[in-house]
C-alpha positions in Angstrom: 4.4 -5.8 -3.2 7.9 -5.3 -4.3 10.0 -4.6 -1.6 12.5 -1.4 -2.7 15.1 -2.0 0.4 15.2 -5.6 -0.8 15.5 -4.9 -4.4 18.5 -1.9 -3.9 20.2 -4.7 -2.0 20.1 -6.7 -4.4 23.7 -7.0 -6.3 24.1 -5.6 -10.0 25.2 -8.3 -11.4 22.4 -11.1 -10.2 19.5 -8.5 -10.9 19.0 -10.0 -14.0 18.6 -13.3 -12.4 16.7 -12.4 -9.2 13.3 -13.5 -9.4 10.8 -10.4 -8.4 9.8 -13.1 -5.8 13.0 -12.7 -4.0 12.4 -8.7 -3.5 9.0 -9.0 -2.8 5.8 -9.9 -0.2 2.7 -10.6 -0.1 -0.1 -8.1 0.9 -2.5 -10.1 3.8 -5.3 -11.5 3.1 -7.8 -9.0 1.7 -6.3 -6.7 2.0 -8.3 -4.2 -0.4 -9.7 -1.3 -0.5 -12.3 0.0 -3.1 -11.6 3.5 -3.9 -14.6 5.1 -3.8 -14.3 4.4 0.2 -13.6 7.7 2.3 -14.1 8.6 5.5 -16.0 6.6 8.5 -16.5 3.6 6.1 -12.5 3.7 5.1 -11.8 3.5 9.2 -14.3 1.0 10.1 -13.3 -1.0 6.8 -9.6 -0.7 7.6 -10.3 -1.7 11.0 -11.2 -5.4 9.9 -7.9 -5.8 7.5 -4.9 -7.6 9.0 -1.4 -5.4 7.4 -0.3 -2.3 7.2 -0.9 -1.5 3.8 -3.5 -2.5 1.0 -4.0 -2.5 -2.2 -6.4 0.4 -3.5 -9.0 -0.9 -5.9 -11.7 0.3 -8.4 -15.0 -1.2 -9.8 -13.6 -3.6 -11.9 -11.0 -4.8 -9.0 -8.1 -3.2 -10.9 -5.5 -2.3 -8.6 -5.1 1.6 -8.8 -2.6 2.0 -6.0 -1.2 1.2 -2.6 -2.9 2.9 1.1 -0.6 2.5 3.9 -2.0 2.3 7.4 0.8 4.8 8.4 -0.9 7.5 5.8 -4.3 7.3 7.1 -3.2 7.4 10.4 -1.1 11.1 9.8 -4.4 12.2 7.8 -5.9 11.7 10.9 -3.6 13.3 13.2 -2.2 15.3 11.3 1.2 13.8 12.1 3.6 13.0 9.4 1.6 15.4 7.1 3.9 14.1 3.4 2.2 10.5 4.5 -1.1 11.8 4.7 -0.1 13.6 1.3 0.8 10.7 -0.4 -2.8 8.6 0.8 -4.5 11.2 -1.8 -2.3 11.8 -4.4 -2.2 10.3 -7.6 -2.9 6.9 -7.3 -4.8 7.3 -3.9 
């Protein structure tokens, strides 16, 4: 995952030399999520993944876009409703 705070703080002049490494993290350990999941299955499935956010998946295990934790949690609640927005919008 690239990092945007890490990459805006990264001067103008070494952007060119900055390697994406430097600006960015790893997501954990399986931390997937097929995108046909929805519902009870999504929570129970979530609830077995170490990090906050995970990489959204489809049949062929092509990445399609990124769930954060923090969306499906204001889905839920209804809290933070533009994070619960952006867990079904275009890429998710």
């Amino acid at each position: 995952m690239v990092d945007a705070g890490a990459v805006a703080a990264v001067p103008a002049g070494a952007a060119a030399l900055t390697p994406v490494t430097a600006v960015s993290y790893a997501l954990g350990s399986g931390a997937y999520v097929p995108e046909w999941s929805k519902g009870q299955e999504l929570i129970q499935y979530l609830a077995q993944l170490d990090g906050l956010e995970y990489a959204v998946v489809d049949r062929d295990g092509a990445v399609t876009g990124l769930l954060r934790q923090s969306a499906v949690l204001a889905a839920l609640t209804g809290k933070g409703a533009g994070a619960g927005k952006r867990m079904f919008g275009q890429n998710r």
